[in-house]
DRENDO-187426 format. One record per residue: residue in three letters; residue number from 1; x, y, z of N, C-alpha, C, O in turn. Coordinates in nm, 2 decimals, decimal comma, m for minus. Atoms other than C-alpha are relative to their C-alpha. Example, Ala and Ser with C-alpha at 12.3 -4.5 7.8 and 13.67 -1.06 7.14 Angstrom:
2
(atom ALA 1 (0,09 m0,12 0,00) (1,23 m0,45 0,78) (0,09 0,12 0,00) (0,19 0,12 0,07))
(atom SER 2 (m0,09 m0,11 0,00) (1,37 m0,11 0,71) (m0,08 0,11 0,08) (m0,03 0,22 0,09))
END
This chain:
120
(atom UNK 1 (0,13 m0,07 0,03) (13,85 9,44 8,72) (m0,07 0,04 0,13) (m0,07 m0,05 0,21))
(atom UNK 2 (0,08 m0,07 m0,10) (13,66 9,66 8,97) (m0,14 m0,02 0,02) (m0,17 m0,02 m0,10))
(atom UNK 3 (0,08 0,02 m0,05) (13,35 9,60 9,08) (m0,11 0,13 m0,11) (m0,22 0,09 m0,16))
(atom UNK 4 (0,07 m0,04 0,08) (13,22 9,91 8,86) (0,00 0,02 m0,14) (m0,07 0,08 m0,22))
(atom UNK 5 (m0,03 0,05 0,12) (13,40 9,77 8,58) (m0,13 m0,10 m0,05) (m0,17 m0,10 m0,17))
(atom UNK 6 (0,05 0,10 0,05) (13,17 9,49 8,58) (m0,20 0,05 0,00) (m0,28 m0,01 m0,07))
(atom UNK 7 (0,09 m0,11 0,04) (12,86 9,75 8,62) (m0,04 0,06 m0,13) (m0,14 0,07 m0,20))
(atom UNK 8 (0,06 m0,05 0,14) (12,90 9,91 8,35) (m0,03 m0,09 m0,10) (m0,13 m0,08 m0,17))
(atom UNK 9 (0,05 0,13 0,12) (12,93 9,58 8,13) (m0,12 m0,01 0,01) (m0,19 0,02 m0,08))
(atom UNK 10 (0,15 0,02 0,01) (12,60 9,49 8,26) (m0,08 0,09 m0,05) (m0,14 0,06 m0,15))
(atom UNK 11 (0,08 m0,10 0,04) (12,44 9,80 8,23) (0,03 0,06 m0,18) (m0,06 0,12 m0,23))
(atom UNK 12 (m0,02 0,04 0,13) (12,58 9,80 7,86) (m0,11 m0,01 m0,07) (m0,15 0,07 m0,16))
(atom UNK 13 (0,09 0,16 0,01) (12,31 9,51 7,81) (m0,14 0,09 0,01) (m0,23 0,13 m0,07))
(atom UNK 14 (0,20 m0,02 m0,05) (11,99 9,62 8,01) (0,07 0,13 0,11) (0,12 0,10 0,22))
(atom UNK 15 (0,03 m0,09 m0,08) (12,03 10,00 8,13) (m0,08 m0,01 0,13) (m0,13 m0,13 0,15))
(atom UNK 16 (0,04 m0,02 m0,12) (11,88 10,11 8,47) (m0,13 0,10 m0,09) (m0,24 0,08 m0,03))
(atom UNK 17 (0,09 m0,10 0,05) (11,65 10,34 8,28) (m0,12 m0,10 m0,04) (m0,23 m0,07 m0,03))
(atom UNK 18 (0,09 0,13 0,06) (11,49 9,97 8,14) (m0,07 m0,05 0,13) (m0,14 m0,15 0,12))
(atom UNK 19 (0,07 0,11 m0,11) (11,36 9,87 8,49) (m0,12 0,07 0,04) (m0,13 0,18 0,00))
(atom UNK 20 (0,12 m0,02 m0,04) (11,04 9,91 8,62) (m0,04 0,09 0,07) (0,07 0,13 0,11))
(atom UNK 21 (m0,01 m0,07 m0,12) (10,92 10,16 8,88) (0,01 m0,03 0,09) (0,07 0,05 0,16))
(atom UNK 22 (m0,02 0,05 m0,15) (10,87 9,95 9,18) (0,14 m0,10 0,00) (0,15 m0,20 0,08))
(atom UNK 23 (m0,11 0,15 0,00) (11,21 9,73 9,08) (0,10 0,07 0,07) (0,08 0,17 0,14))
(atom UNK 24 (m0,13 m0,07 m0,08) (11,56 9,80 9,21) (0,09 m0,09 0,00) (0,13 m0,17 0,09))
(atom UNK 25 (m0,11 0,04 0,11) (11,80 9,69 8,96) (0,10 0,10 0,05) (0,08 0,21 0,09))
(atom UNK 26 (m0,13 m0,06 0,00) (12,14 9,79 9,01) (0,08 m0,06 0,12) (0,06 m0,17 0,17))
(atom UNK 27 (m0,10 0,03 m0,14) (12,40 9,79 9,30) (m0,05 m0,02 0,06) (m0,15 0,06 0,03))
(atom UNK 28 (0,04 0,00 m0,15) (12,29 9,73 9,59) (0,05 m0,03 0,15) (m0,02 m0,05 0,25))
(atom UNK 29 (m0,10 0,03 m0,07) (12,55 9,67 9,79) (0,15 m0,03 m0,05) (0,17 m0,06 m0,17))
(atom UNK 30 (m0,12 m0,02 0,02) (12,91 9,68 9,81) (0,08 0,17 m0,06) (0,04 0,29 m0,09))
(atom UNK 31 (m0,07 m0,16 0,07) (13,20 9,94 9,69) (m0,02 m0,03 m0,20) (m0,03 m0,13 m0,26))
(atom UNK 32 (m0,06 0,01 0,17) (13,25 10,03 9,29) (0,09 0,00 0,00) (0,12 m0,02 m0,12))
(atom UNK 33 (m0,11 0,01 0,04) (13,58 10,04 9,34) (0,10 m0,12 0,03) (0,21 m0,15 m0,01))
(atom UNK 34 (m0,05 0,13 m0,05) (13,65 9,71 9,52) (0,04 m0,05 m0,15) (0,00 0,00 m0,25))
(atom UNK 35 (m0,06 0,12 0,11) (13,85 9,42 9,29) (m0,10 m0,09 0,00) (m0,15 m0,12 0,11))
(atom UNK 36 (0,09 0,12 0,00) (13,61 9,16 9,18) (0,08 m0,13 m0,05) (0,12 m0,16 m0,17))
(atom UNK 37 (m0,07 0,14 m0,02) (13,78 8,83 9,27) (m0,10 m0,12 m0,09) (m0,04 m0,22 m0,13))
(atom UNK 38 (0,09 0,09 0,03) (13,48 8,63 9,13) (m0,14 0,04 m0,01) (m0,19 0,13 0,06))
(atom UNK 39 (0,13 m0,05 0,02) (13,13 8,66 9,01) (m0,07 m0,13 0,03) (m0,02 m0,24 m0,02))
(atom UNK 40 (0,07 0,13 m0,01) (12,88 8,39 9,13) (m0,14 0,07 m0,05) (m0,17 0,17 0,01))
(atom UNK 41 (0,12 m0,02 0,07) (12,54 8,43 8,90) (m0,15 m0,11 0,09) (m0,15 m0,22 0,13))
(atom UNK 42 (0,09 0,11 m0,03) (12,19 8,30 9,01) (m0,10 0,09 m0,03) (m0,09 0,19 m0,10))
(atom UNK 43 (0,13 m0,09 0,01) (11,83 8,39 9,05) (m0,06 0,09 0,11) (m0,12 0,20 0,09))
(atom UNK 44 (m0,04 m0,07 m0,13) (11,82 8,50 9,40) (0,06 m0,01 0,08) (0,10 m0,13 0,11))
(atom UNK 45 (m0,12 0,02 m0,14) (12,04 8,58 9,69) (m0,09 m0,06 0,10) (m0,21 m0,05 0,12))
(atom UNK 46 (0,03 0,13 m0,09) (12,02 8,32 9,95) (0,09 0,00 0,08) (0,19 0,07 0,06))
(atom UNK 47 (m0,09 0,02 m0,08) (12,19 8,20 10,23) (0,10 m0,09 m0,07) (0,22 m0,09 m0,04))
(atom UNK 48 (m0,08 0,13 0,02) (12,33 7,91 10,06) (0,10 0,12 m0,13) (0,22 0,12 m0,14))
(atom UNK 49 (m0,08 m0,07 0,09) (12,44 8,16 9,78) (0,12 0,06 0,05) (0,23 0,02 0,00))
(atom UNK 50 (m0,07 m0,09 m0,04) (12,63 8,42 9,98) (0,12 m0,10 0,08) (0,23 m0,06 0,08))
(atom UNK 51 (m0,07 0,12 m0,05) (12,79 8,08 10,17) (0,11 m0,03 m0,11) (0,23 0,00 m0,11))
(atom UNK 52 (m0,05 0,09 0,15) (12,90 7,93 9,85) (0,12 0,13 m0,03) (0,24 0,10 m0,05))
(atom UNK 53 (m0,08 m0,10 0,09) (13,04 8,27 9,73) (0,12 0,04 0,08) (0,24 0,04 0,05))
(atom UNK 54 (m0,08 m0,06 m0,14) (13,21 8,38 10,03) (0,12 m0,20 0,03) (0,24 m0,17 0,03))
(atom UNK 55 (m0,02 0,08 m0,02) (13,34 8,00 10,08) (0,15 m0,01 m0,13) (0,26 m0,04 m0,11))
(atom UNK 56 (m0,06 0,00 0,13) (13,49 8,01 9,72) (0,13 0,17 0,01) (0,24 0,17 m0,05))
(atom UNK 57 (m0,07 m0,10 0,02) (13,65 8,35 9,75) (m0,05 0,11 m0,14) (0,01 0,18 m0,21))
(atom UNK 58 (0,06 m0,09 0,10) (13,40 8,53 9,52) (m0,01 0,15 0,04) (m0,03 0,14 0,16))
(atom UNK 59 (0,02 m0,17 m0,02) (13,38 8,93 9,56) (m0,14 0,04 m0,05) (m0,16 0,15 0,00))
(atom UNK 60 (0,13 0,01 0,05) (13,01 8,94 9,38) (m0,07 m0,10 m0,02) (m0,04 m0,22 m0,06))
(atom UNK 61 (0,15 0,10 0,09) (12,68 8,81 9,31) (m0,08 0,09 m0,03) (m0,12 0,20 0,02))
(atom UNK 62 (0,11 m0,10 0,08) (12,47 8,90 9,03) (m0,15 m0,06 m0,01) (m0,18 m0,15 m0,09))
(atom UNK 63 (0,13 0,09 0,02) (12,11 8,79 9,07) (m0,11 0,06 m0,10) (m0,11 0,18 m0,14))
(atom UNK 64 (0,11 m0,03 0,10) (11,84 8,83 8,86) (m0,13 0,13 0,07) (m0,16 0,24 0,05))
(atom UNK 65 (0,09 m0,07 m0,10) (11,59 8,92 9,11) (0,10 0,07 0,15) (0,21 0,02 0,19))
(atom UNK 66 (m0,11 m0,07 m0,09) (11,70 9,20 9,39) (m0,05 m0,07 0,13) (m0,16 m0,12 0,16))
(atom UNK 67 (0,02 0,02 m0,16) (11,74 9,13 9,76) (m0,13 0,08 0,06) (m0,21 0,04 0,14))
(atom UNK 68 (0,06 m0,10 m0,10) (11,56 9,44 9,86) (m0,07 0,06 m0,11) (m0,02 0,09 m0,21))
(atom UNK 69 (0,11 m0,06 0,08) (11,25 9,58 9,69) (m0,05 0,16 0,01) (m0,07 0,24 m0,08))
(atom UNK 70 (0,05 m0,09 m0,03) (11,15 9,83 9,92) (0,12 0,07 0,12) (0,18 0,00 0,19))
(atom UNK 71 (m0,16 m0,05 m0,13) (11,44 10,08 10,18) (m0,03 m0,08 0,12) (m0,14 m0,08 0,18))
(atom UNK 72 (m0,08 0,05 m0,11) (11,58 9,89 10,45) (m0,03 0,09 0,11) (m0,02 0,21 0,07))
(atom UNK 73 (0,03 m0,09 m0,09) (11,47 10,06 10,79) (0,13 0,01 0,11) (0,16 0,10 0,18))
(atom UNK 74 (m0,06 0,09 m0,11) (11,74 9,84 11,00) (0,08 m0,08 m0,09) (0,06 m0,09 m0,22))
(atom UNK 75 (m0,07 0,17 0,01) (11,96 9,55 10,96) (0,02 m0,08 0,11) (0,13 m0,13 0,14))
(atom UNK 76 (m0,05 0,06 m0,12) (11,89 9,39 11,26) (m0,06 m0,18 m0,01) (m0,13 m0,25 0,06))
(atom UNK 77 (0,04 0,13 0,05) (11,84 9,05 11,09) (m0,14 m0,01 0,08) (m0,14 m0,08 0,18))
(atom UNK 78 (0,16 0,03 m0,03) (11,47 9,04 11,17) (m0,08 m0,05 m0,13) (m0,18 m0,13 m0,13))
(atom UNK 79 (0,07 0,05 0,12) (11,39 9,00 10,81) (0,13 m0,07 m0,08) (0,24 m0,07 m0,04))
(atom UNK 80 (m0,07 0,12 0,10) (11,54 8,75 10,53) (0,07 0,10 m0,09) (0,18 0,06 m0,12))
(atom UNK 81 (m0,08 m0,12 0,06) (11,64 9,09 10,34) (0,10 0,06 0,09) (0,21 0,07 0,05))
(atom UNK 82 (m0,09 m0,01 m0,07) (11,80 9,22 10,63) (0,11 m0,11 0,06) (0,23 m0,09 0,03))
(atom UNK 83 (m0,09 0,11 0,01) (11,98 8,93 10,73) (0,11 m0,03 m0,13) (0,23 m0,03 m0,14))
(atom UNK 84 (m0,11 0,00 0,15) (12,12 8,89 10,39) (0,06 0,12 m0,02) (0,18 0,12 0,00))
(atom UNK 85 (m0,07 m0,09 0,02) (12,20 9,19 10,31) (0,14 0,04 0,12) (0,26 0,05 0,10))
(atom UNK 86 (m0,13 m0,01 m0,08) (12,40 9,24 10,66) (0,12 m0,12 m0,01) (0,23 m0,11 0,05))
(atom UNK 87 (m0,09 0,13 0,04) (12,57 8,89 10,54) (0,08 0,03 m0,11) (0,21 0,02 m0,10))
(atom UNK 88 (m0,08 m0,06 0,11) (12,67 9,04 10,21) (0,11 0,12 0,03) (0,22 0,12 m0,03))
(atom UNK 89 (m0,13 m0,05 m0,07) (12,85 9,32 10,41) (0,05 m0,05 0,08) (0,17 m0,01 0,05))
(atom UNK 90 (m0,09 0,03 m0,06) (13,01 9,14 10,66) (0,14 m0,07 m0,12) (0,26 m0,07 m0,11))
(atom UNK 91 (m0,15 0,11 0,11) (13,19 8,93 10,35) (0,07 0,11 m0,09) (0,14 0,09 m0,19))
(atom UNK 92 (m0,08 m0,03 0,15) (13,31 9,23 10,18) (m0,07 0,00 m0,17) (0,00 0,04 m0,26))
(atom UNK 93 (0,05 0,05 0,06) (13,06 9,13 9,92) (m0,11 0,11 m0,11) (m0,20 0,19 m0,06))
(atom UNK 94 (0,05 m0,11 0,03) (12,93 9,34 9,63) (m0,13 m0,07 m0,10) (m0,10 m0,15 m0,18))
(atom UNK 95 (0,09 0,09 0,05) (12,55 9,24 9,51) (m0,08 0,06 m0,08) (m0,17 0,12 m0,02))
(atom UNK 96 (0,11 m0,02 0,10) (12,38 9,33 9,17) (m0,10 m0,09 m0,06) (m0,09 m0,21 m0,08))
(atom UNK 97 (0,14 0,01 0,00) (12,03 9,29 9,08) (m0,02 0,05 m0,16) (0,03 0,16 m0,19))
(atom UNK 98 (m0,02 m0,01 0,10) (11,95 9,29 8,71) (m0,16 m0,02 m0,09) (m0,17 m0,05 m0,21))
(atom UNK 99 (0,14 0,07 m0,01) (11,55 9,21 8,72) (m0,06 0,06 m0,11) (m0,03 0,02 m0,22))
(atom UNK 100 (0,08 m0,07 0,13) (11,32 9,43 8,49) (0,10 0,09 m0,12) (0,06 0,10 m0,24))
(atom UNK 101 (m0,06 m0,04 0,13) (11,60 9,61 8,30) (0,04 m0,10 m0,10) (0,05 m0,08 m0,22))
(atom UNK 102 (m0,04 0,11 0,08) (11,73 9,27 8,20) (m0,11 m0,06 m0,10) (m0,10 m0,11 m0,22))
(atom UNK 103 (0,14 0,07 0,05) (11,40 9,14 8,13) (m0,07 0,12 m0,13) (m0,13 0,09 m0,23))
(atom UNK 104 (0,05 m0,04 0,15) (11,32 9,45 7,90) (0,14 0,04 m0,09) (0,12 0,14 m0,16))
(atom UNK 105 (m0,12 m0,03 0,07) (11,69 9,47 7,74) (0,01 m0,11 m0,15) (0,03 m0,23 m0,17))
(atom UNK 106 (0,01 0,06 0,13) (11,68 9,41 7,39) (0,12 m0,14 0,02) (0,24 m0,12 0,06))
(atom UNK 107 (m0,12 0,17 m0,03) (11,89 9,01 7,41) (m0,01 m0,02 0,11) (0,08 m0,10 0,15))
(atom UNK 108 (0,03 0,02 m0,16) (11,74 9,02 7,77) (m0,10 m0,10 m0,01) (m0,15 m0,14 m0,12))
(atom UNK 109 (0,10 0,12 0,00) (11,49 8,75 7,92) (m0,12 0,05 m0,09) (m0,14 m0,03 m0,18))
(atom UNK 110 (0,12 0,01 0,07) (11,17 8,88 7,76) (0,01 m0,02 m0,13) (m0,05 m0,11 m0,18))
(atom UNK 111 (m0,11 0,03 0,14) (11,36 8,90 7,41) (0,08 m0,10 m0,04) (0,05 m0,15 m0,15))
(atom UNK 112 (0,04 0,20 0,02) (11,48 8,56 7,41) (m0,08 m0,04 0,02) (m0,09 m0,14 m0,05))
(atom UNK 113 (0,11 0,11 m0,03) (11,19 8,41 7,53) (m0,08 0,01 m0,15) (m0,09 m0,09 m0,23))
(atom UNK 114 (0,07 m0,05 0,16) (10,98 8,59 7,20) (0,07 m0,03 m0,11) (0,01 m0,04 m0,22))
(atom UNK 115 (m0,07 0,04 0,12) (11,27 8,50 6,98) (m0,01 m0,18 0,01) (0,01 m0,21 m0,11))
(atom UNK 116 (0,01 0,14 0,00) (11,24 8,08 7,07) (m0,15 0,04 m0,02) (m0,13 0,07 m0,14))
(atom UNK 117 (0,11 0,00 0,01) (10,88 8,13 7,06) (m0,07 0,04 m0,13) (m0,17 m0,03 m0,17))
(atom UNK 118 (m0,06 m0,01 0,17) (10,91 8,27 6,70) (m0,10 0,17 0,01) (m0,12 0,25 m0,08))
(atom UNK 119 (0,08 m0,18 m0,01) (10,70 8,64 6,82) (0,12 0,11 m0,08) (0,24 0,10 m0,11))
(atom UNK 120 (m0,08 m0,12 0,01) (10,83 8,96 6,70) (m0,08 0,15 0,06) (m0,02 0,26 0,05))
END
């Protein structure tokens, strides 16, 4: 499976059209056509994450919340976004972000939460 194989699944779920205006949901690194060796899931990208993944032989991480909010001017590891993100390219490493479209995607977080809670 390709890396925009596993894109579209997501986007399936919770479109890009579902996210917010200031969000930035989607790819954000890596190729679409790379092989995805492994998917490692969390809530955000971390050092310990991209370790872990890279350690394991993972090809992705899908986090909830994105690395990068606002454009990148640099990557000269000066910030905890730059830094990471230049960490995620060095590994090869392709990283989606799934934040407000997930959260308004019908079977997404805000839609379970209202369905345990008994809302409609």
């Amino acid at each position: 499976m390709k890396v925009k194989d596993v894109v579209s699944l997501i986007e399936q779920l919770a479109p890009l059209h579902y996210q917010e205006s200031y969000d930035n949901s989607g790819l954000t690194a890596g190729n679409p056509n790379n092989e995805v060796t492994g998917i490692m899931l969390c809530l955000d990208v971390t050092d310990a994450v991209l370790e872990q993944a890279h350690s394991e032989g993972l090809s992705m991480v899908i986090s909830h919340h994105p690395l990068v909010f606002k454009p990148l001017k640099r990557l000269t590891d000066a910030t905890r976004p730059e830094r990471l993100m230049a960490k995620a390219i060095r590994y090869g490493m392709a990283l989606y972000a799934c934040h407000t479209s997930l959260d308004s995607a019908r079977d997404g977080v805000s839609w379970r939460m209202a369905q345990i809670l008994g809302l409609h």
